[in-house]
Backbone as JSON, one array per atom type, in Angstrom:
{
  "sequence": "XXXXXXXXXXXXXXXXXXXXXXXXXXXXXXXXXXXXXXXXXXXXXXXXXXXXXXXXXXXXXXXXXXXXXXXXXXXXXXXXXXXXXXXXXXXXXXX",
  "N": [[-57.67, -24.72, 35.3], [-60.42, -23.3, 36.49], [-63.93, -21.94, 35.86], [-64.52, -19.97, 37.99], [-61.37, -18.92, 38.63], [-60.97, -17.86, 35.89], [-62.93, -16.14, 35.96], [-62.38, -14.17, 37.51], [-59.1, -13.16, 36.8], [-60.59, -12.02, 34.55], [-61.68, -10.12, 35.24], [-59.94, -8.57, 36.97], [-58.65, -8.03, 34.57], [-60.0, -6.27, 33.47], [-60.3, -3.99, 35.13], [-58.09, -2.74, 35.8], [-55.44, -0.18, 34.41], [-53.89, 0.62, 31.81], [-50.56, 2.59, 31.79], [-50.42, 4.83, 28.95], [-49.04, 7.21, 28.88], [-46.45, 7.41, 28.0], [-46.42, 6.79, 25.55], [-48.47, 8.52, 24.26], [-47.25, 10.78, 24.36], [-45.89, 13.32, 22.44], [-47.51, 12.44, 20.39], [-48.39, 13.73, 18.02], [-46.33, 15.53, 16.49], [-44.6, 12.71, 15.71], [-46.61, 11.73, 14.14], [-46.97, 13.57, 12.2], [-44.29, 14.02, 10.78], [-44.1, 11.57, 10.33], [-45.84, 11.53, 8.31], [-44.66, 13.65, 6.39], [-42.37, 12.43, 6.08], [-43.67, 10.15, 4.1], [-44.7, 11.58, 2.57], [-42.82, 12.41, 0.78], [-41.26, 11.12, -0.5], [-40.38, 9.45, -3.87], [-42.8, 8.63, -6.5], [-43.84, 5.55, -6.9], [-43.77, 3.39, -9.59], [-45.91, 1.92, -10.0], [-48.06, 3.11, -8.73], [-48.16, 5.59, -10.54], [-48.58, 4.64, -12.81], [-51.31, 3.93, -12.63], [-52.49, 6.23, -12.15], [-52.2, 7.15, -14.96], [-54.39, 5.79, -16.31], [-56.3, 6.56, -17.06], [-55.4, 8.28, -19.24], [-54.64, 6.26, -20.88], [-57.02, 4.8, -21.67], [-58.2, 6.55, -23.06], [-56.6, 6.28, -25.09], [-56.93, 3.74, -26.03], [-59.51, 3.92, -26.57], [-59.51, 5.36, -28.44], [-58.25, 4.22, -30.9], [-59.59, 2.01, -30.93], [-61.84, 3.46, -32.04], [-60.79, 4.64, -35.11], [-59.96, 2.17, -35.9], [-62.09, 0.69, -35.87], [-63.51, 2.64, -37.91], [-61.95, 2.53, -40.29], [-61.78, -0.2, -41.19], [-64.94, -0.44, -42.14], [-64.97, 1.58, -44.25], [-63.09, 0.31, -46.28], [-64.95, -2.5, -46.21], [-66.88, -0.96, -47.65], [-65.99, 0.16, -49.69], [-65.27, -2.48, -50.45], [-67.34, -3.48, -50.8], [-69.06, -1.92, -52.8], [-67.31, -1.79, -54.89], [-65.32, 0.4, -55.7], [-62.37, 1.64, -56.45], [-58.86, -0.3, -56.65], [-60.03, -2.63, -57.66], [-62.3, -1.81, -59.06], [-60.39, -0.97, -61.49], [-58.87, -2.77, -61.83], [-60.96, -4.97, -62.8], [-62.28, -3.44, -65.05], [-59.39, -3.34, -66.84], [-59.48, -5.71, -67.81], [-61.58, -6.63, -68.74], [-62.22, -5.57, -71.0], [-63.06, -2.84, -71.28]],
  "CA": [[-58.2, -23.46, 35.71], [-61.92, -23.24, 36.64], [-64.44, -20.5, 35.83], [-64.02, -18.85, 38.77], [-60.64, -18.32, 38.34], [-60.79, -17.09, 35.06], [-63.63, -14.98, 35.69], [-61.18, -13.32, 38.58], [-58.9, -13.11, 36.13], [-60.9, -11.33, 33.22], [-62.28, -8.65, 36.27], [-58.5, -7.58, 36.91], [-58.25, -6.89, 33.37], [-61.14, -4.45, 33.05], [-60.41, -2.76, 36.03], [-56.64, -2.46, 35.56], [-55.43, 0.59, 33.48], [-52.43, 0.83, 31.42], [-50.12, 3.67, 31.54], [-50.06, 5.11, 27.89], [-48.75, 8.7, 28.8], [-45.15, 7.81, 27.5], [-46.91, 6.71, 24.3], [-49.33, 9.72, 24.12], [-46.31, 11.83, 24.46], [-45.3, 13.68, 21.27], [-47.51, 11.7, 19.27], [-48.56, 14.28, 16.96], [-45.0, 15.32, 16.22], [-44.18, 11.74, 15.07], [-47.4, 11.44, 13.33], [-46.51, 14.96, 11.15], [-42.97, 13.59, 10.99], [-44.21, 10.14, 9.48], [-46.54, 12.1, 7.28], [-44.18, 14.45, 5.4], [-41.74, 11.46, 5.24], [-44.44, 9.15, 2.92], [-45.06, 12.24, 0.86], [-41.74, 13.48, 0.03], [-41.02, 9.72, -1.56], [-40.7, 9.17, -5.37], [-43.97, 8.2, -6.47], [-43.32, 4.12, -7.64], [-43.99, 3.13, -11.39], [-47.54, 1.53, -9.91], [-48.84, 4.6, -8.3], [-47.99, 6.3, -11.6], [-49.21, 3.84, -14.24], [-52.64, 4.1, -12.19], [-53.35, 7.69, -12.36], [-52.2, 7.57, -16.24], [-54.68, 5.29, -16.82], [-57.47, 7.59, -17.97], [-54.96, 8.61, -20.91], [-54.41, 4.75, -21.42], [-58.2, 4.26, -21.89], [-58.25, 7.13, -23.87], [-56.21, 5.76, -26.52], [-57.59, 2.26, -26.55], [-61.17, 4.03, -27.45], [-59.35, 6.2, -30.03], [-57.08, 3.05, -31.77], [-60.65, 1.18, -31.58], [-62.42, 3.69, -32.98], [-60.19, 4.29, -35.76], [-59.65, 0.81, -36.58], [-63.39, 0.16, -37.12], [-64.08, 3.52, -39.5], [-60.92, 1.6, -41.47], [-62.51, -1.54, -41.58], [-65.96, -0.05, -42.54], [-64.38, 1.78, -45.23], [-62.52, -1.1, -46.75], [-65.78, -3.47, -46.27], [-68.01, 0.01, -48.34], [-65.04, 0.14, -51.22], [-65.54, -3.7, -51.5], [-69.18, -3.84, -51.76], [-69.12, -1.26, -54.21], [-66.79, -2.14, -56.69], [-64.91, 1.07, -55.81], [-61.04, 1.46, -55.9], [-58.37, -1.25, -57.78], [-60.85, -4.05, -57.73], [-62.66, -1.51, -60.47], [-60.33, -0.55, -62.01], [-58.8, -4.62, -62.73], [-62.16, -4.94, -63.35], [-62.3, -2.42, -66.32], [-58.61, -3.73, -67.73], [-59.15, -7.24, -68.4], [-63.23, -6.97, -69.44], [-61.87, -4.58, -71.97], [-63.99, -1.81, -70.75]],
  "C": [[-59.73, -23.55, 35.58], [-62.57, -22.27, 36.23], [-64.22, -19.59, 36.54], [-62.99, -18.14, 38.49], [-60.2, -17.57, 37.1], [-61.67, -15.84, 35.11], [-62.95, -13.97, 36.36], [-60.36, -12.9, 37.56], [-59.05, -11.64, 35.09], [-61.49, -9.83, 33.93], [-61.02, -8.04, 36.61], [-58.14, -7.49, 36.1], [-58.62, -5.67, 32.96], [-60.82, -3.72, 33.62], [-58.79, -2.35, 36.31], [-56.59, -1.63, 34.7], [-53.79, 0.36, 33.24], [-52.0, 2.29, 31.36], [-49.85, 3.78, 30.27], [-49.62, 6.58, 27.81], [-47.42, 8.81, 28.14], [-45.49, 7.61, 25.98], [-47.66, 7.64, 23.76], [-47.9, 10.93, 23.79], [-45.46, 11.91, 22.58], [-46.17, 12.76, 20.0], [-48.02, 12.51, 17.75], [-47.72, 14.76, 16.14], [-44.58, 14.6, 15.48], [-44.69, 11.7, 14.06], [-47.22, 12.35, 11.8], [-45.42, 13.65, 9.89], [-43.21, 12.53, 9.61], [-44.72, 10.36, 7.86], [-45.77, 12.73, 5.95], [-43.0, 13.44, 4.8], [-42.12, 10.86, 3.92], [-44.14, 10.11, 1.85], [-44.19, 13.12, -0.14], [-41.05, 12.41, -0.72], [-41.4, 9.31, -2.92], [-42.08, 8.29, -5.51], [-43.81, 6.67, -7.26], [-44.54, 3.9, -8.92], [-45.95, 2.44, -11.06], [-48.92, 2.26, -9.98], [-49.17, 4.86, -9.85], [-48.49, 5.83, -12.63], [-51.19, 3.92, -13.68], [-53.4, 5.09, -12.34], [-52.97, 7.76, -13.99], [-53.56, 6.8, -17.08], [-55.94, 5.93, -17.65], [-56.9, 7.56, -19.21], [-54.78, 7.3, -21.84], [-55.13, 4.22, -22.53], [-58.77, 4.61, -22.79], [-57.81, 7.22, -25.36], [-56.42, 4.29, -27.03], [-59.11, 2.88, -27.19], [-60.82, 4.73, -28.59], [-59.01, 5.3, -31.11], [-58.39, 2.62, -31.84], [-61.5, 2.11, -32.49], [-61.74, 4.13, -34.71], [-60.09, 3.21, -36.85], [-60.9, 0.46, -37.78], [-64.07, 1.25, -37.94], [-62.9, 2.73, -40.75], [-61.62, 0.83, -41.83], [-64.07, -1.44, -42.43], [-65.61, 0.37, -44.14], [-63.99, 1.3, -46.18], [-63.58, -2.43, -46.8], [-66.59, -2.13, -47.8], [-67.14, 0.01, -49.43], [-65.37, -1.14, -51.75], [-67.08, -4.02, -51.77], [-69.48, -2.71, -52.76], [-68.41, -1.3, -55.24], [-66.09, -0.8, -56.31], [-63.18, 0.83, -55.5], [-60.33, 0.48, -56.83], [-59.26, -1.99, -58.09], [-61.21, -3.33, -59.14], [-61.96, -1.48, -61.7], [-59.06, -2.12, -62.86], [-59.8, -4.87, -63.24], [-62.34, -4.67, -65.02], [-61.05, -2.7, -67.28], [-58.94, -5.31, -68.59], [-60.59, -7.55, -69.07], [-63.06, -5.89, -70.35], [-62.83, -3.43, -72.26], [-62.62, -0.29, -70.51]]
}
């Protein structure tokens, strides 16, 4: 096939129309149709774990913060000598 003939060709595509009136027909109908189908469908465990995730995030910053006033706590008892440590301390140095 030569240029010519393709360029012939690619000029009775442009200027050719397709009939889409049986496809036009009712398409808003369907489109509804399709619409109220999706959204009347159980919402799947993905969806759902996605929008919880705020509360997710919300308890990973609470559990961390938490953790490290514990840990703080438990580091400030042992650099002070406060708590059993003292009070082994105070039995065995006969205090």
């Amino acid at each position: 096939m030569n240029d010519e003939q393709l360029n012939e060709l690619f000029r009775t595509a442009r200027t050719s129309r397709l009939d889409t009136s049986r496809a036009e027909y009712g398409f808003e109908t369907r489109l509804l149709a399709t619409l109220r189908e999706n959204r009347e469908q159980p919402t799947p465990w993905a969806v759902l774990t996605w929008r919880l995730m705020p509360v997710f995030a919300a308890i990973v910053v609470v559990t961390g913060v938490w953790s490290y006033n514990v840990q703080s706590q438990a580091g400030t008892q042992a650099a002070l000598g406060t708590g059993e440590e003292t009070a082994l301390a105070g039995l065995t140095g006969g205090e």
